[in-house]
C-alpha positions in Angstrom: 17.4 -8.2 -9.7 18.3 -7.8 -6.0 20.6 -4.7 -5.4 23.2 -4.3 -2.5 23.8 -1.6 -0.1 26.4 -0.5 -2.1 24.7 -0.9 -5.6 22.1 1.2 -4.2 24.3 4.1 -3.3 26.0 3.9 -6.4 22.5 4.2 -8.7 21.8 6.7 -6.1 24.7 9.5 -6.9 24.1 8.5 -10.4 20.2 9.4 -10.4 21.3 12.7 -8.3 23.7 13.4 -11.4 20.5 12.8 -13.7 22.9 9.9 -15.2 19.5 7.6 -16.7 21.6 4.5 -17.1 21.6 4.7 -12.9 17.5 5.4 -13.2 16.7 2.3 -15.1 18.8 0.2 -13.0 17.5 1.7 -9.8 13.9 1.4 -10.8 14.7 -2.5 -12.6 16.5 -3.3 -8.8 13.5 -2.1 -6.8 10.8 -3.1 -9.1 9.4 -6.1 -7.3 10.1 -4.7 -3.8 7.8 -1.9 -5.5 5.4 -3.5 -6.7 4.7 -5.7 -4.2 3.6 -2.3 -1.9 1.6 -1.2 -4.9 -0.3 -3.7 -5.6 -2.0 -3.6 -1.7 -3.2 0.1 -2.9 -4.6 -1.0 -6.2 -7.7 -2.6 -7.7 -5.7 -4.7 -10.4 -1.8 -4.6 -12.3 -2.6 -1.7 -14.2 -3.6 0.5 -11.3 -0.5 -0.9 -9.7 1.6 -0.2 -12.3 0.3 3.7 -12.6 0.9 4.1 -8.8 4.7 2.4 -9.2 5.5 5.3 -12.3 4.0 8.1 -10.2 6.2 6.9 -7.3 8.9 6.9 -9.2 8.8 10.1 -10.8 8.2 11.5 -7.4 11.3 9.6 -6.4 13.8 11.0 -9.1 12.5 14.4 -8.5 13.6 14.5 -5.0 16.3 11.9 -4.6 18.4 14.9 -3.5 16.2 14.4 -0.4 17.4 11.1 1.0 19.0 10.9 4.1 20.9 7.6 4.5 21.4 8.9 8.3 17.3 9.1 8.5 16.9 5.2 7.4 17.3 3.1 4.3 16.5 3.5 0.7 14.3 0.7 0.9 12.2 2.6 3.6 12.1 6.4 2.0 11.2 4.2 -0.8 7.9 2.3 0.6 7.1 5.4 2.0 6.7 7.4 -1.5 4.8 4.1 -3.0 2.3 3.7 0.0 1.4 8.0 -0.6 1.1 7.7 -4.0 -0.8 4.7 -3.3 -3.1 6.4 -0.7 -3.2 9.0 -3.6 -4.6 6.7 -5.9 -7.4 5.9 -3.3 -8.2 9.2 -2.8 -8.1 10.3 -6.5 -10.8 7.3 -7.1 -13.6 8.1 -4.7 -14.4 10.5 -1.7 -14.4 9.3 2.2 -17.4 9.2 3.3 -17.8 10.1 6.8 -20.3 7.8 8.6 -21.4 7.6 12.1 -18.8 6.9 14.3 -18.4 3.6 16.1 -16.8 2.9 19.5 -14.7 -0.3 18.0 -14.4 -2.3 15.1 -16.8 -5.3 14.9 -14.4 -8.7 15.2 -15.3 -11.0 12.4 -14.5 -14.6 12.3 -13.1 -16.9 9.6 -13.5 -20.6 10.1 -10.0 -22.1 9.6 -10.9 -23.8 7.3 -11.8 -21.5 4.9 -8.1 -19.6 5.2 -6.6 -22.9 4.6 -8.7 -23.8 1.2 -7.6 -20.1 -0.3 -4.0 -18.7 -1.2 -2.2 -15.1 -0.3 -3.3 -14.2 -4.0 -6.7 -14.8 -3.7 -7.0 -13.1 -0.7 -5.4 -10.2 -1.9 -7.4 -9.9 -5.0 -10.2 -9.9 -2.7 -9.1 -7.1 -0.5 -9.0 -5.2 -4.4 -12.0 -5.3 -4.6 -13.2 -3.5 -1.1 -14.6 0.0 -2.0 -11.9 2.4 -2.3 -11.6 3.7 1.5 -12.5 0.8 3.1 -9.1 -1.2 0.7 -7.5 1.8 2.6 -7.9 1.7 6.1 -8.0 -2.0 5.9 -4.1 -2.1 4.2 -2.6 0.2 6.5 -3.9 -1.3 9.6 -3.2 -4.9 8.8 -0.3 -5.0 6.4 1.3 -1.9 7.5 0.3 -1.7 11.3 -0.6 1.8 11.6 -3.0 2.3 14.5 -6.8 4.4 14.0 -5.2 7.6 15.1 -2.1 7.3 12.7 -4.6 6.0 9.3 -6.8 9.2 10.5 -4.2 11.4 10.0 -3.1 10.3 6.8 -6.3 9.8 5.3 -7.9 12.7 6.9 -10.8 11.2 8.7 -11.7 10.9 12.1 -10.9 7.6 14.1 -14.1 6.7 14.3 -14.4 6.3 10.6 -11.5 4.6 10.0 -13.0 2.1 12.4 -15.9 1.5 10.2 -14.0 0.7 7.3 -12.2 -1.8 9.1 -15.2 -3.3 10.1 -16.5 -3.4 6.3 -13.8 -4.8 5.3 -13.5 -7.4 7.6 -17.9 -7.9 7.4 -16.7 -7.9 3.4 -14.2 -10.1 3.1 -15.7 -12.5 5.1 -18.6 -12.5 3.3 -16.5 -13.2 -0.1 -14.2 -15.6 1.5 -17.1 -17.9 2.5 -18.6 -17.3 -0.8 -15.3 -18.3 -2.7 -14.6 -22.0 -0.9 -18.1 -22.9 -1.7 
């Protein structure tokens, strides 16, 4: 179900007035948009799924707290998923903190492999990257953030969230040659 502007403020003022008929048809609108985030912070569907309810709740707690002046639902949104997300992560395993490196190790992937594998598969190999390392590598490719920025948030130093980029990248090579042969 694909919500307009207007649908959205609507379901908004309804969820502020606790009115659950607005609820389900805020959560139903913005499931897939949802998901979609939540499933880059997850191992599997399940894991998904408990990070989409937890961002939820989170979300009819403080709807009172959206500013439509500060940016779009569909932002504030993405926002809650990604931190309950990163929540998730952190709830699974501790950061390790090893030696720092000087700059991520560039690791190449022979066209042809990319081309023999689809967007699914490579996302349920990025699953299966050790809890951190799924981290850093999720916010620096698929959401951008720079070292400094995925430091902050995952309170580790730059250095470290360098490593895990290289892991992951070492990693997924590793499996993606592995997988086409």
């Amino acid at each position: 179900m694909n919500a307009s502007k207007q649908d959205i403020s609507w379901m908004i003022e309804g969820c502020i007035a606790n009115n659950r008929k607005a609820q389900e048809l805020l959560y139903r609108s913005l499931y897939d948009f949802a998901m979609t985030i939540a499933l880059r912070y997850s191992r599997d569907e399940a894991d998904a799924a408990d990070i989409l309810s937890m961002a939820f709740v989170r979300v009819f707690k403080h709807i009172r707290q959206y500013d439509a002046a500060k940016g779009s639902f569909h932002a504030w949104l993405k926002r809650i998923v990604v931190n309950e997300g990163l929540d998730h992560i952190k709830s699974r395993s501790k950061f390790d903190s090893p030696e720092e490196l000087d700059a991520a190790a560039e690791v190449m992937i022979e066209h042809t492999v990319i081309e023999q594998i689809s967007a699914g598969d490579i996302l349920q190999l990025v699953q299966k990257l050790p809890p951190a390392t799924h981290a850093v590598f999720v916010l620096y490719v698929v959401e951008g953030y720079n070292h400094r920025e995925i430091a902050e948030q995952l309170q580790i130093s730059e250095g470290t969230s360098k490593w895990h980029l290289s892991e992951a990248r070492k990693s997924l090579q590793k499996m993606l040659t592995s997988s086409v042969r």
